[in-house]
N, C-alpha and C positions, 0 to 999 in steps of 0.2 A: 504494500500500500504506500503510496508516495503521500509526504507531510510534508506539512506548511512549516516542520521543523526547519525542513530545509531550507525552501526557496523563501522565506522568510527574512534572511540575511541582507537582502539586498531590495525587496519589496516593503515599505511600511507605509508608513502613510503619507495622504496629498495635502490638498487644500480646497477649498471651495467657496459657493457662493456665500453673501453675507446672508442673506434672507432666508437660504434653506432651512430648515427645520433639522435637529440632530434627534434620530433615534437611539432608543434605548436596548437594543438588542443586547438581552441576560444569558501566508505564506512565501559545458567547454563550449564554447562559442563558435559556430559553424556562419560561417560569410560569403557573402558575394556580393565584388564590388559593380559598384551602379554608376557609369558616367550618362547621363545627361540623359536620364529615365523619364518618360511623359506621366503627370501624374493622372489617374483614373475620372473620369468623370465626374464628378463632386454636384452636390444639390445648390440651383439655385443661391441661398444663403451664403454658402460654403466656394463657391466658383465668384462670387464678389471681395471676395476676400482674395481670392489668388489661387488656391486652392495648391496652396504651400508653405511651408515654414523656411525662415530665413534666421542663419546664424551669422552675428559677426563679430569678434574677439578678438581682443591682446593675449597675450600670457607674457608674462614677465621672466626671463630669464626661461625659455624652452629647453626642453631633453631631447625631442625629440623632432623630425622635419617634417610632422603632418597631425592632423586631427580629424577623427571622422564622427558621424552619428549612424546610428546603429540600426535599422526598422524589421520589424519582422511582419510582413502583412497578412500572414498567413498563418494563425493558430496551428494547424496543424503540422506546418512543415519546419521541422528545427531549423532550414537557413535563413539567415537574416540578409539582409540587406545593409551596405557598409556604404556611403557616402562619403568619400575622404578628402581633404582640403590641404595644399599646402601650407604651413607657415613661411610666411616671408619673413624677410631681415630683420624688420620689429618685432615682430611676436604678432601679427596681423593675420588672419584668417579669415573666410567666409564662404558658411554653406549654404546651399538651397537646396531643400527636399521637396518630395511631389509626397503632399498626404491627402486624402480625401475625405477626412474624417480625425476627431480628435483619437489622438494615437500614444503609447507609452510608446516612450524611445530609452535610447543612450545616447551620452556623450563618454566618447572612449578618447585616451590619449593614454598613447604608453600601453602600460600596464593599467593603467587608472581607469575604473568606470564610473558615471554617476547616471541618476536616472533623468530622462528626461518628460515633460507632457506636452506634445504642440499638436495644433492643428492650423489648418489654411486661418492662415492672417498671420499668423504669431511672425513675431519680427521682432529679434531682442538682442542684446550685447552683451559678450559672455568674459568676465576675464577673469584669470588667475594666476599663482606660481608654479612655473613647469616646473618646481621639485614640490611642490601640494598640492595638485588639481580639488582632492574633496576638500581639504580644510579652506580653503579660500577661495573658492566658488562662488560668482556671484554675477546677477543679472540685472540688465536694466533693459529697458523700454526704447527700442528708435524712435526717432522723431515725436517724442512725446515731452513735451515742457518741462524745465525740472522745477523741482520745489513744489510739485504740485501733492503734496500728500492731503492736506486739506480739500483741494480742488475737486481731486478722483471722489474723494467720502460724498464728497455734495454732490456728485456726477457733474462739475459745470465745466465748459472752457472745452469742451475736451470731444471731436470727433467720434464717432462710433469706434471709427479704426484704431485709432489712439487709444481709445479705451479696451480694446481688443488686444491691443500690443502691451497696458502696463498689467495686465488679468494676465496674460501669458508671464512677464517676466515675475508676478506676484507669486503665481504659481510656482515655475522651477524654482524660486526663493526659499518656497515653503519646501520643497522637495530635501534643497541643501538640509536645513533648519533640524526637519525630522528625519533625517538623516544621521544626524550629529543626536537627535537627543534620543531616539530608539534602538537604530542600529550600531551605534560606535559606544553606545552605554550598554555594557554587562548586565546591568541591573534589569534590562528588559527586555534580555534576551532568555529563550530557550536553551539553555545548554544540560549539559552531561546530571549536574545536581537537581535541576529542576524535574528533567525525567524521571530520575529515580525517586521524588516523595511519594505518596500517598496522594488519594481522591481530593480531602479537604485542602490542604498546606498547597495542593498544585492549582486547585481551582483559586484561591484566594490570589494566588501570582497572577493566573489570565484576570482575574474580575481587576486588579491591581492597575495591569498593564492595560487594560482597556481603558478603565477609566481614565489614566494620565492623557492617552491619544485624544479621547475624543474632548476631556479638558484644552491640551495642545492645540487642538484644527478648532475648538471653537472660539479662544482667544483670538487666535488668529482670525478666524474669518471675520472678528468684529472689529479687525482692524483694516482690511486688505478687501478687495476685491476679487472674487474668482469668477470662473465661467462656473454654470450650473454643470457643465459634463464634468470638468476637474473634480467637483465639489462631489458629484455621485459617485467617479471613481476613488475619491480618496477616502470617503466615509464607506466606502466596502471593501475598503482595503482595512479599514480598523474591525467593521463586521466579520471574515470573513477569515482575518489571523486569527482571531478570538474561536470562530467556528470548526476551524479547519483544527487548529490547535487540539481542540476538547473534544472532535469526535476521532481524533486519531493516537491519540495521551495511553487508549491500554493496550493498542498494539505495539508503539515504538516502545513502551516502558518492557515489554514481554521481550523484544529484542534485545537492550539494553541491559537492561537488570535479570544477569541469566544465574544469580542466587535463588530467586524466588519462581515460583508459579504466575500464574496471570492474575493480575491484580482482578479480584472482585468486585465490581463498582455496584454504587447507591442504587436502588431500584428507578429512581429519577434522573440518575445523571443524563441520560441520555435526552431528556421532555424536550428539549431548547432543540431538537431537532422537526419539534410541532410546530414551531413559532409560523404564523403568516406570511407567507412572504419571503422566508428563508432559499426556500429550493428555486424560486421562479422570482427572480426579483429584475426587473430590463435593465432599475438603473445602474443594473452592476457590469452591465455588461464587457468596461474597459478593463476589469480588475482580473488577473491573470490571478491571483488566492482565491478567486468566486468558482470561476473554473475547475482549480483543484482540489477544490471542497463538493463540487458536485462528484466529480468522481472517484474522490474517497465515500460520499454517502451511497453512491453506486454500490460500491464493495461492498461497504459495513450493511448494506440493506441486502444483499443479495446474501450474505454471510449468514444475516439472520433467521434467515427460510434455509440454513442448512447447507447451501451448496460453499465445498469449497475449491481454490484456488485450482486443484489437481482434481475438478470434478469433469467431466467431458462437455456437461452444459453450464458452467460457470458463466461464460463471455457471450455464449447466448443469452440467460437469465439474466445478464448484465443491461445486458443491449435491451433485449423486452420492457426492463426495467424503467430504464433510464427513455425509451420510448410511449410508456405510459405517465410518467412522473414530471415528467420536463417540457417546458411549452417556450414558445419562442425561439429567435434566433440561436441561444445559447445552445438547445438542444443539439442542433446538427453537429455545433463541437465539439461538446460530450459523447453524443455516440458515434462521432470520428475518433475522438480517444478512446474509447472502449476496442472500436476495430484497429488501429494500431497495437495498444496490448494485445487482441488476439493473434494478430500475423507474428509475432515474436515469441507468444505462450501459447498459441490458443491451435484449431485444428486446422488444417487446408481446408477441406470440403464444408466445415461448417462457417473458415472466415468469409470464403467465395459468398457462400448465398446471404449472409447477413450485408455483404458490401453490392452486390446487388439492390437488396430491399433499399440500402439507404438510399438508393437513389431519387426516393419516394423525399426525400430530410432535405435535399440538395437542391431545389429547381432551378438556382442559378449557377448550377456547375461550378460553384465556386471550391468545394472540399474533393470532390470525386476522383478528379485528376492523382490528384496531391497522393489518396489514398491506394489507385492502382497500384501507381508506380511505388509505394510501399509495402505492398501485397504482393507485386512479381520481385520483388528484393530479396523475401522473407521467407514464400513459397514452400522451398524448398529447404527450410532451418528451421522450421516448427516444431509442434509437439505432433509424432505419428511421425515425422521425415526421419528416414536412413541418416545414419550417425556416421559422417564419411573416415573409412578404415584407415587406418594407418599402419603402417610397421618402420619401428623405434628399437632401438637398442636400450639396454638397461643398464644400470648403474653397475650390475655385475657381470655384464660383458653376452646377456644373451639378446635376444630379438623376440619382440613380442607384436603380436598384431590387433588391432580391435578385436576382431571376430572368434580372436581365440576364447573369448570370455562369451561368449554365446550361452544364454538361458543363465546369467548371472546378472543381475545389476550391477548396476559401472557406475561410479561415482568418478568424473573426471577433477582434476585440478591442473589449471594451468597456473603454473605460477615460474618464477624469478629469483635466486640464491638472496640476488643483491635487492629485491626489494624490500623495501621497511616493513609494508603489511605483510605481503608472504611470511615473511620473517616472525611476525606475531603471533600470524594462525597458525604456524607449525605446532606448537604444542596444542590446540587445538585438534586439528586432524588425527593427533595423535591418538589423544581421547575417544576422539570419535572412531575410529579406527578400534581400540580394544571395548567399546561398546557393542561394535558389529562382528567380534571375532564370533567363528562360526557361524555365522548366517550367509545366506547366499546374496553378497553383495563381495563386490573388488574396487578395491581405491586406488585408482592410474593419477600417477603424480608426471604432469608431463610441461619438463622444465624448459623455457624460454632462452636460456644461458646462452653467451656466444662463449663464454670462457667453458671449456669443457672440465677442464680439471680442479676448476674452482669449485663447479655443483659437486663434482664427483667427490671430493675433500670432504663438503659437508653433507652430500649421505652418509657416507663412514662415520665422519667424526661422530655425528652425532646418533646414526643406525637408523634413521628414519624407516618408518614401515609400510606397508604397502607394496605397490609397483612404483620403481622409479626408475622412469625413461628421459630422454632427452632430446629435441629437437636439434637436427643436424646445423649449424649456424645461427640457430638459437634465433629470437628476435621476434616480434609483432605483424613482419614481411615476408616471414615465412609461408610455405608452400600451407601448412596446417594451419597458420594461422588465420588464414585465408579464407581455409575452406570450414575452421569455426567461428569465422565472423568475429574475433578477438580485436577489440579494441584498449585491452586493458588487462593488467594485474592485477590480485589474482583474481579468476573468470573460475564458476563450478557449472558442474551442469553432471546432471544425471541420465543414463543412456538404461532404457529398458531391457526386460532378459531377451526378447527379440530384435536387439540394435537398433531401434530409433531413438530417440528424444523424447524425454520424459517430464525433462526439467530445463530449460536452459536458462532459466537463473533462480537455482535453489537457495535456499535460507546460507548467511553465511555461515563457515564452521562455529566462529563463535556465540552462535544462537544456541539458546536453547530448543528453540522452535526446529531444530537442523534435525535433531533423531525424530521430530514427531514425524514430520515430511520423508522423510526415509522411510520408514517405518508404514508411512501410507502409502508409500512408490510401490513397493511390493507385489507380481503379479496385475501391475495396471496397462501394461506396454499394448496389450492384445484390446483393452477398451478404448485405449488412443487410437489406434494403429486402423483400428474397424470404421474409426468416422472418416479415414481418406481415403482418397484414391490416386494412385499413381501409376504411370507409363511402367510396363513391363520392367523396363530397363533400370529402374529404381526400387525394384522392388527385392 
């Protein structure tokens, strides 16, 4: 289940309009660069304005010889779109993006990211130090009078556009601000301590940390100016941390905290998931935590009718789900995220006909594209897909092949001598490894290494158990790494006693959750394996 523990770091909250009303409701970067992109058709309102945003900026003392902003227009598709700008000999810059709508962005420099909120009009001046982009971050308004802080409150003097232009720079202002007071402050963040309390002491933190924000955003908006979109997406970004937080608090604490069982919650903890208005709210619709709260409530709701993760109708039951429960636009993104999980976990035969149906969610072919060409990626890497064979050498000098372990379950691990993590879950594996002794399972430890006598050292030294083999040239460009879609140390996955895919991304080892999942893998290969269908030649 993915948490707002997460993506929480770097999403907190905006700012908005003065007059809105605050409720009371009790979360690697893949690019393509864009030169001189047409922007999309924009609404009447929105094409008066320009139906673009403009940056223009000093920075003081540069690191580096460009600046870009960052778009992703496409919820579904992890690449973004990179706008890049040179710096000149001042520290002078200027961008123009094509947005068609108000849009969360970045401003990237360096290594450094901050977030950004524009839509067509926004026209603002950005400057900073190129050795502190977030600590001194700060905007102003083009062509808008200065000293005008009284002027804006009284709305006088001041163009539509102008007032368009100091609402945008008000905004990213606010963005720095609470930046600096939720995300760079400890105290309000989710970390390692706060996981592991208890029901009461953890709820009291989220009711804590809510209250500060939306204290925060409404100071603020009784001083500042926003647009009403800024203002809906920043107050569902306060909603929606707080949500996402509390209905995901007793799966990551189970992960986490592998002393204990699964923490038991209050017979009502869960009621706040009644509330009106929570599942289906439009004016959330900017807020990327709104998103990931629907489909964690996906999970945790389909969890509770019993089906789980390694059920064969899981991602169906998902999909149904979230197709009866979800109205409006948002829907089609949610049950585009649900069929992405499936092409990665889920069955061939059952993702095909679920990505058909959507097409029914889709009328303006805006997700479907996106989704194919994610589906013919994945195809053949699923759960029920042939587990491609290999023959590897071993630590002690023999040859071993996938297939040799036929009607055994296979617990794969790819991992790395020299990486940090590998390096932590070795005693892990260990573990787990004389919990399964005698059972019919086998654990292929299949090392990444370019150095060969380096891995070979520390199997000996240390006697690690299992199989331990090694990839010829070792590396993430290898021929296997390839053909298991490895993006990364350490990667497990689980292979059935008939060679496909079980699991391609099991519990880590150091879950406690990792023996239950094992333990349910047992004898499941033939119920996957029966929902696809594959060419002779795969089979």
């Amino acid at each position: 289940m993915m948490s707002s523990f997460i993506t929480y770091a770097r999403r907190l909250v905006g700012a908005a309009l003065v007059l809105a009303p605050l409720l009371s409701h009790g979360q690697g970067r893949t690019t393509t660069t864009v030169v001189g992109a047409a922007a999309r058709k924009a609404p009447a309102t929105e094409a008066a304005l320009g139906g673009k945003a403009t940056l223009t900026g000093r920075i003081s003392g540069p690191t580096t010889d460009s600046v870009a902003i960052s778009l992703r227009e496409n919820p579904l598709d992890p690449k973004e779109k990179l706008f890049r700008a040179k710096i000149g000999d001042k520290g002078e810059f200027r961008l123009t993006v094509p947005v068609s709508g108000p849009t969360k962005a970045d401003l990237v420099y360096g290594d450094d990211v901050a977030p950004l909120f524009l839509d067509p009009g926004t026209d603002i001046e950005v400057r900073f130090k190129g050795s502190d982009m977030s600590g001194t971050l700060k905007f102003k308004a083009n062509d808008v009078p200065t000293g005008l802080a009284t002027k804006l409150r009284n709305g006088s003097n001041l163009t539509d556009e102008q007032r368009h232009r100091q609402q945008g720079a008000n905004a990213n202002n606010y963005l720095v601000e609470a930046d600096a007071q939720f995300v760079e402050n400890d105290g309000f963040q989710v970390l390692p301590d706060n996981i592991q309390l208890y029901e009461a002491p953890f709820l009291s933190f989220l009711e804590y940390r809510r209250k500060h924000q939306f204290e925060f955003l409404e100071d603020h908006a009784a001083k500042q100016s926003f647009t009403q979109d800024f203002y809906n997406y920043a107050h569902a970004e306060v909603v929606y941390a707080y949500a996402n937080d509390r209905l995901t608090f007793q799966d990551l604490r189970e992960q986490v905290v592998n002393t204990e069982g699964r923490l038991k919650m209050a017979p009502d903890y869960y009621n706040f998931l009644r509330e009106p208005g929570l599942l289906n709210d439009p004016n959330a619709a900017q807020s990327e935590l709104y998103h990931e709260f629907l489909l964690n409530y996906v999970h945790f709701a389909v969890a509770q009718d019993k089906h789980q993760r390694t059920d064969p109708d899981f991602y169906p039951a998902s999909y149904a789900l979230a197709s009866k429960k979800l109205t409006g636009p948002t829907r089609a993104i949610i049950l585009g995220r649900i069929l992405q999980e499936s092409f990665r976990f889920g069955h061939v035969k059952q993702s095909a006909a679920m990505l058909a149906d959507f097409r029914a969610y889709d009328a303006k072919n805006q997700y479907f594209p996106t989704l194919q060409a994610d589906f013919d990626r994945h195809k053949e890497f699923a759960i029920g897909a042939p587990a491609p064979d290999f023959k590897l050498a071993t630590a002690a000098g023999d040859t071993v092949h996938l297939h040799d372990f036929a009607g055994k379950l296979v617990y794969l691990n790819f991992w790395k001598s020299t990486n940090g993590l590998c390096l932590r879950d070795l005693a892990y594996a260990q573990e787990l490894m004389r919990k399964f002794e005698g059972k019919n399972i086998t654990f292929i430890n299949i090392a990444l290494d370019e150095n060969e006598q380096a891995w070979r050292s520390l199997v000996m030294a240390k006697k690690l158990p299992g199989v331990q083999v090694r990839v010829p040239g070792g590396g993430l460009r290898s021929q296997i790494a390839k053909e298991y879609a490895l993006q990364e140390v350490p990667t497990y996955m689980l292979v059935g006693e008939d060679g496909t895919f079980l699991n391609t991304k099991p519990k880590r080892l150091s879950s406690r959750a990792a023996i239950d999942e094992i333990n349910q893998s047992f004898g499941k290969a033939s119920t996957y394996t029966s929902a696809i269908d594959f060419p002779a030649t795969k089979k």
